[in-house]
N, C-alpha and C positions, 0 to 999 in steps of 0.2 A: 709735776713729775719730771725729773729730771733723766738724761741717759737715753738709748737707746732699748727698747722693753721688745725683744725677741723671743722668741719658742726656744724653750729646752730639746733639743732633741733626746728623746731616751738615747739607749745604746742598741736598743732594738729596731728603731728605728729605719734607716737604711737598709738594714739586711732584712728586715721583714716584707718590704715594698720591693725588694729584686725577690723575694720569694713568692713574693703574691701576684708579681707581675712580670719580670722579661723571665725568668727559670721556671713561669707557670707551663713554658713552653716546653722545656729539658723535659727529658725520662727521669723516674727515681731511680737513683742510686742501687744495684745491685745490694747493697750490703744494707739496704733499712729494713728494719726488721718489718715482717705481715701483722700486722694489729686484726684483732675479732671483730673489729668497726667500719664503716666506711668513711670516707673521706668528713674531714669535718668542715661544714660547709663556712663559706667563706663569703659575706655580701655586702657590698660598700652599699652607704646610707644613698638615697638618692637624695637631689639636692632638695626635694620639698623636705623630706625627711629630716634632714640638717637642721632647715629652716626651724622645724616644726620642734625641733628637738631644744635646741634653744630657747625658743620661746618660751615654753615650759619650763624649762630650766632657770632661768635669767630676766624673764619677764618679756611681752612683748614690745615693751619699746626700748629693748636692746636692737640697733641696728645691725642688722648682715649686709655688707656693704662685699663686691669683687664678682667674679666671675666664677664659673664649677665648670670642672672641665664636665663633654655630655656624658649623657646615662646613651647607655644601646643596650637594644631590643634584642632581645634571643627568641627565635622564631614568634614574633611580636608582642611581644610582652617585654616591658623595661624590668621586672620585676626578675625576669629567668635571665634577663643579660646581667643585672649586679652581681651575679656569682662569677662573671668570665671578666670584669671589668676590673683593674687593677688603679695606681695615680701613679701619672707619668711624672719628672722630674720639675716640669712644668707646671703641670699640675698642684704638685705639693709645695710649689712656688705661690701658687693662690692661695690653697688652703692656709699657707702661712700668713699671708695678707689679711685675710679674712676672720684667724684666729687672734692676730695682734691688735686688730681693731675690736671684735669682743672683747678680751681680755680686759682692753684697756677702758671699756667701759664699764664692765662691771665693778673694776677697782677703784671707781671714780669719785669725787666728790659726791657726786647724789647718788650711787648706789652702793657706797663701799659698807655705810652700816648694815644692810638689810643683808647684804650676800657676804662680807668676810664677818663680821659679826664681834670679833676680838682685833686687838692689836699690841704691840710690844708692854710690857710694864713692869716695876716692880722684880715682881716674881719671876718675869720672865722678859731680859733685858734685851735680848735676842730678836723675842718673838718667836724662837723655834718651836714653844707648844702652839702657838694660834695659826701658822705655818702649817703643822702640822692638821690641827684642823680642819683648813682651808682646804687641803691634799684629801684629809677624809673623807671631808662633803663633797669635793668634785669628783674625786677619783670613783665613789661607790657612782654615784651621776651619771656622768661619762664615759665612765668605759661598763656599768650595767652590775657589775658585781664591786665588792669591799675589797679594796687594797689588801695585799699582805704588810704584816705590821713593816716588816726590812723596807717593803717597799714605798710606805709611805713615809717613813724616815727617812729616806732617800731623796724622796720628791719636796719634804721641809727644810732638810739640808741643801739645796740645791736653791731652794727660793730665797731663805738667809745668804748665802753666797753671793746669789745675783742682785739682791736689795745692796749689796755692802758693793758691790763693786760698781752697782749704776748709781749708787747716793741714795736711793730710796727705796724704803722697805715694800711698799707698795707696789713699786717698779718689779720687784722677785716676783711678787703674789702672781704679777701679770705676765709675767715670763712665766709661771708654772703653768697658770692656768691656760696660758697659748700652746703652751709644747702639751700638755692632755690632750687639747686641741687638736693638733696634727698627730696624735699617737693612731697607730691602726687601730686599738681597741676600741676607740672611738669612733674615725671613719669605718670599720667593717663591722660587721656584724658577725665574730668566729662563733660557734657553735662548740662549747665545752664538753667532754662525755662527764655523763654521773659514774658515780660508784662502782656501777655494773657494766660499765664501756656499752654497753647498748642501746641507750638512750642518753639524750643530753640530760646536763645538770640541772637544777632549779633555775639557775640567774638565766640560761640560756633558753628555756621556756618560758620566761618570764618577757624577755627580748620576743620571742617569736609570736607570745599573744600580742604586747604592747602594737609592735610594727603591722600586726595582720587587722587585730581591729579597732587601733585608732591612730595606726601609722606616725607615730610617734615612741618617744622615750617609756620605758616604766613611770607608772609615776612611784611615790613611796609606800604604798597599802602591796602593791602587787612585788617591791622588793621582798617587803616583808616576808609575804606569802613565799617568796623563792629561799628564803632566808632560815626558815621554820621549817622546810620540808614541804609545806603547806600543797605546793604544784605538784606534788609527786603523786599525790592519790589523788582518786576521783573523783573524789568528794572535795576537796580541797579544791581541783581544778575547776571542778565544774562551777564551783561559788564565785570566782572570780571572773571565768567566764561569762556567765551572768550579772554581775556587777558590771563589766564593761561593758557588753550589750546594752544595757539601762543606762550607761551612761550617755550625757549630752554629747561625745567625746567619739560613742562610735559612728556619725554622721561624717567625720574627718575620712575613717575607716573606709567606710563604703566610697566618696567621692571620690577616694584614693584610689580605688580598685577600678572601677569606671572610666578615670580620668587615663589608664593603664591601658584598660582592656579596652575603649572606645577609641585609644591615642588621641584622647582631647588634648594632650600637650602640645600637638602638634599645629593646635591651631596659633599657635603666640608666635609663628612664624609664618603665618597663610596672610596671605595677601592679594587682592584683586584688582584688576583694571580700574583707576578711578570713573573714566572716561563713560564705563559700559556698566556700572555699578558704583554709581553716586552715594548708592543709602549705608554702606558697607564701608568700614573705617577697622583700623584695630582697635578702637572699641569697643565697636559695634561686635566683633568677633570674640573678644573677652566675654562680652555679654551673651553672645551664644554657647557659649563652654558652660556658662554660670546657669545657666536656662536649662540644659539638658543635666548639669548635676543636680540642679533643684527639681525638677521636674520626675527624676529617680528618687533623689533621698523622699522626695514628699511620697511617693506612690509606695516605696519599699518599705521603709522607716515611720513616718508618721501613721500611714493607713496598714500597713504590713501588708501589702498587697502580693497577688500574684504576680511575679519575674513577669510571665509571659504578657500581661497587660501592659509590659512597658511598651509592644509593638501595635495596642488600638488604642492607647489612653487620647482620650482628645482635652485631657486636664494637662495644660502648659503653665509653669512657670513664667512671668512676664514684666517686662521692665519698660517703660518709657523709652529707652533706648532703641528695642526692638519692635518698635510700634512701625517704622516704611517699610519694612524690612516684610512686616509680617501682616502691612496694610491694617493697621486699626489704630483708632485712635484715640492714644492713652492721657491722661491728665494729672493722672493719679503720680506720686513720689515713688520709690521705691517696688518692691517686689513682689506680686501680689499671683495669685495662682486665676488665669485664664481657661474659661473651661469656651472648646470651639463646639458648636451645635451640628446635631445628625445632619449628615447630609456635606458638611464641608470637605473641601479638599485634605484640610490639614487634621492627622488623625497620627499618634503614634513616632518613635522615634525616628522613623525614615522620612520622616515631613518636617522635620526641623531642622533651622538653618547650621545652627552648629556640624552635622554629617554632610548637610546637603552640599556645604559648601567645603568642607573639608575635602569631598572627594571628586572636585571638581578641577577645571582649569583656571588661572586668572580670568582669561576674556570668557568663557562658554561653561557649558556642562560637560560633563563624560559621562555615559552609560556605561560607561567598561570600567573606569575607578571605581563607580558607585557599584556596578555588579561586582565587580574585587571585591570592595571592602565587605561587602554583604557576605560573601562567600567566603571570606577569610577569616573576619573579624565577628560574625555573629553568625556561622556554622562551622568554624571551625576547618575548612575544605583549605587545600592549596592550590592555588594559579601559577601557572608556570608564568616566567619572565618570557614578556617576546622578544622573538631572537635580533640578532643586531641589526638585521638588512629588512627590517619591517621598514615600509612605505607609506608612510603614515598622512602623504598630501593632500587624499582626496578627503579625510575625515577633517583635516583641521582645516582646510578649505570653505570658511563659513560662508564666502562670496559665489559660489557657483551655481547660476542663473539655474540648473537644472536637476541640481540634489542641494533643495532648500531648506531641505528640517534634517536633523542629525539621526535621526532612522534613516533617511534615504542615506547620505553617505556614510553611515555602518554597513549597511549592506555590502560594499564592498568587501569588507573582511571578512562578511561571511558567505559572500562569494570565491572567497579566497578558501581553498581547504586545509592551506597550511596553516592561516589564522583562527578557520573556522570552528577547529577544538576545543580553544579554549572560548571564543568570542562568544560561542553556543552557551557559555556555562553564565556568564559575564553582563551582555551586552541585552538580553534581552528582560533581565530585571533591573536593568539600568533605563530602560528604556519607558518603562512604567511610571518613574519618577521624573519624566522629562518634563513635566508641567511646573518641576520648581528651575528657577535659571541657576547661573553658576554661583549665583549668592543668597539661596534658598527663598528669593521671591516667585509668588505664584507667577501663575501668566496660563494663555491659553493659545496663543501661537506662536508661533516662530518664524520669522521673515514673509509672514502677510500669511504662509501656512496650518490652520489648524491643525494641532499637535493632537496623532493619535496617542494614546496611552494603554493602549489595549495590547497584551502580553502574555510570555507562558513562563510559566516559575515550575520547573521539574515536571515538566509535561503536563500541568495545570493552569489553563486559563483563570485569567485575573484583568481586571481592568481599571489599572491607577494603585495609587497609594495604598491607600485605606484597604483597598484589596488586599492585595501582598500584603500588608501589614498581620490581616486574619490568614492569613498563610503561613506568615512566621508563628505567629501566636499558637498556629495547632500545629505547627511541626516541631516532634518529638528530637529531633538534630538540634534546634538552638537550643532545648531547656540543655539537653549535652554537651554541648559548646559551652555550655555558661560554667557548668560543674567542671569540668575540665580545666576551663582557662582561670578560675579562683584555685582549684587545687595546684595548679600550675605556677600563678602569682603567691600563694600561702608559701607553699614547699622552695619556690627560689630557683626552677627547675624543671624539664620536661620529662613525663612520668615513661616511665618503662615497663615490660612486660609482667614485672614485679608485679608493678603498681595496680594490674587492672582488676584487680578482684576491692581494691579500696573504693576506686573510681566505683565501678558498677555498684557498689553497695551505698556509696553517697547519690547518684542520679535514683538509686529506687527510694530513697530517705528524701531526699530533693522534692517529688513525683508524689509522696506520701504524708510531706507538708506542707501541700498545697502550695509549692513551688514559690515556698516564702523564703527570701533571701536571707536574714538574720539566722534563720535555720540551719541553711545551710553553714554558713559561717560556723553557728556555734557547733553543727556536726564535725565541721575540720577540725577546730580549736581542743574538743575535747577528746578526739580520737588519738588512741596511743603511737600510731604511725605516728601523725604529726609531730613527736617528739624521738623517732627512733633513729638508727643511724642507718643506712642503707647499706645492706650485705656487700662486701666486694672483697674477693681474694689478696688485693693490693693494694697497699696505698697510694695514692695519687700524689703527685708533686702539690696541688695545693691540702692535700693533707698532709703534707712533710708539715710546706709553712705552716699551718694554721697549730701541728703538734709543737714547732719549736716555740713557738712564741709562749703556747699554752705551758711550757716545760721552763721557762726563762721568765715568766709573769708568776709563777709557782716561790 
């Protein structure tokens, strides 16, 4: 391949990206007219998603090679922040990087038969029909719905042009297919209206099953379905939804939602004290992420288990890697499901290294991050931030001869009444899990101290893990936390006073199928909310953009 093989930029391009991003700030325009719909939502892939998307598409031993600029959280969830998340100038500086390097592998000696399929001939000296093909298969692909015929002749005409100017026809193919690449219909996920502006279209319900339950692209059965009408009735919806559930495919889905709502992302940047935590490696911490998804999928998916058994399960997922870590000792290859015996310490999500250590510090534990996350992350509650002139010496003071275990120097804060608000909510189911260290190994004292573990969880005595674990388990707040934070991750968004009559009708359907996670899924999936547009007198500046493009892609 000869030449330099760059992304086409549409012509929507740039003005689409200041739409989506520095004008998402501006007011709309006095003079745009009020549409009977609400904004149409707007949500860049996140980078697994990318990933995941390709792969599918292209195979996976296409490599994704560069950097994504981050995903952010909208009141914790990555999933509510890709509707606020726009691609900075920089940004789309990678994704071009990242797109030129696909491109140019799929166009390649070993995979140009299987993915372009035709080439110049005869009949067609140009290539502008197999051009054109190449435009139809990616473009339905990539951006989720069928080119219009203009516009696929556009995008043919454009890759002949660039074949003739770099010396190789090939070179076009890989210039088209880098500029679909970087086109927004690809990175975002717009939400089209159907027929009747109050719901979306097919291809866009089609997008919103694929990404919820197997967090990835459509594949071709579910275009189809969008294609036929097929998503619009109930009957139609319902069969697909079903078919995905059954799929090997929704295991992706679920781990997706978890890795979300648990912020296990965040462990590929946690990192510990070598010094004070030998056994602990970013391996070692990959393999706790992978532990606590296995350890769900198996309990939710293979057994269809009760949600709420994910807080006593003492059936662990477990790997060789995690064998110091979790003191046993493994022999065995690979991945094999560990079941710990009555009586053990280790019982239940809050006993496993992946949280333990996530909400902890390099060198020690925190009872107050782990009561946080507990309190945030699986009830749903909010901690306030402490304020800037907090004093935080005597707590992280782990040398003082005379508050030698980190109960005694908590106490100070809750000595303190200014701290003591929130510490109270915080600090004392933190305090329960203090038998694991700051890298989720057991232990039973701390600087020659026996380590009490005896605690109150909402004015409920508990003592240790396993406790509080059966405390989570029978408090009605996490199974609603859970409901919540999936309709939250589905919708792209935080629900509104609209919304509560949906919510409360999914936690009693929740409640009423034994608190079986697929359930719940398929209750979102097939609910006609899930497809509607939210009532609002005005349109929103990202439903300006997301209408131009939809009116300029027409």
């Amino acid at each position: 391949m000869t030449g330099t093989t760059r992304p086409l930029r549409s012509p929507l391009l740039w003005s689409a990206f200041a739409l989506l991003g520095a004008c998402g700030l501006a007011a709309a325009r006095a003079d745009e007219p009020t549409a009977p719909i609400g904004p149409s939502q707007v949500r860049r892939l996140s980078e697994a998603q990318y990933r995941n998307t390709i792969a599918d598409l292209f195979g996976p031993d296409i490599k994704v090679v560069g950097r994504f600029e981050p995903d952010m959280r909208g009141n914790g969830l990555l999933a509510v922040g890709s509707s606020a998340v726009s691609v900075s100038p920089s940004g789309f500086d990678q994704y071009e990087e990242i797109a030129r390097g696909i491109a140019a592998q799929v166009t390649d000696k070993e995979h140009r038969a299987a993915q372009v399929g035709c080439e110049p001939g005869p009949a067609d000296p140009k290539g502008l029909a197999c051009a054109r093909r190449f435009a139809e298969k990616f473009g339905l692909q990539l951006f989720r719905r069928p080119l219009a015929s203009a516009e696929a002749a556009a995008w043919a005409q454009r890759a002949v042009q660039s074949g003739e100017a770099l010396g190789n026809y090939d070179a076009g193919l890989a210039a088209v297919l880098a500029g679909m690449l970087t086109d927004p219909r690809f990175l975002f996920r717009i939400d089209m209206p159907g027929r009747d502006r109050v719901a979306i279209d097919g291809y866009s319900r089609a997008a919103r099953l694929s990404y919820l339950l197997w967090d990835t692209t459509p594949d071709a059965e579910l275009l189809e379905a969008a294609r036929a009408g097929r998503l619009d009735s109930p009957e139609g919806l319902s069969a697909q939804v079903d078919r995905m559930i059954a799929s090997a495919r929704f295991a992706g889905g679920v781990r997706a939602f978890f890795t979300d709502f648990l912020r296990l992302d965040e462990i590929e940047t946690l990192s510990k004290d070598a010094l004070i935590f030998p056994a602990f490696s970013s391996s070692v911490a990959n393999a706790t992420r992978e532990q606590t998804l296995r350890t769900i999928t198996d309990l939710l998916i293979d057994h269809d288990g009760d949600y709420r058994d994910l807080f006593t399960t003492r059936r662990f997922a477990m790997t060789k890697a995690l064998g110091p870590i979790y003191d046993i000792p493994i022999a065995r290859d690979g991945w094999y499901m560990h079941e710990f015996p009555q009586g053990d310490p280790r019982a239940g999500l809050l006993t496993q290294a992946s949280l333990l250590a996530l909400h902890s510090h390099p060198g020690r534990t925190s009872p107050t991050l782990r009561g946080k996350a507990l309190r945030e992350v699986l009830l749903c509650e909010t901690i306030p931030t402490p304020p800037a002139n907090v004093n935080f010496a005597v707590v992280q003071d782990v040398n003082n001869p005379t508050l030698k275990t980190t109960r005694a120097r908590l106490q100070a804060h809750l000595d303190d009444e200014e701290c003591a608000s929130c510490h109270r909510r915080t600090d004392p189911i933190g305090l329960g899990l203090e038998q694991f260290d700051g890298a989720g190994q057991f232990r039973t004292r701390e600087n020659g101290e026996t380590i009490d573990i005896r605690s109150q969880f909402d004015k409920v005595d508990f003592d240790g893990a396993a406790a509080l674990g059966r405390l989570l388990h029978d408090d009605e707040a996490a199974s609603t936390c859970l409901v919540k934070s999936v309709w939250r991750y589905a919708n792209g968004r935080d629900a509104g006073d609209a919304d509560t009559p949906s919510l409360e009708a999914l936690t009693k359907h929740f409640a009423g199928d034994g608190h079986r996670f697929p359930a719940l899924l398929r209750s979102i999936a097939t609910d006609p909310a899930f497809y509607a547009f939210p009532a609002t007198p005005r349109r929103s500046p990202r439903q300006v953009a997301a209408s131009r493009i939809t009116e300029s892609s027409r």
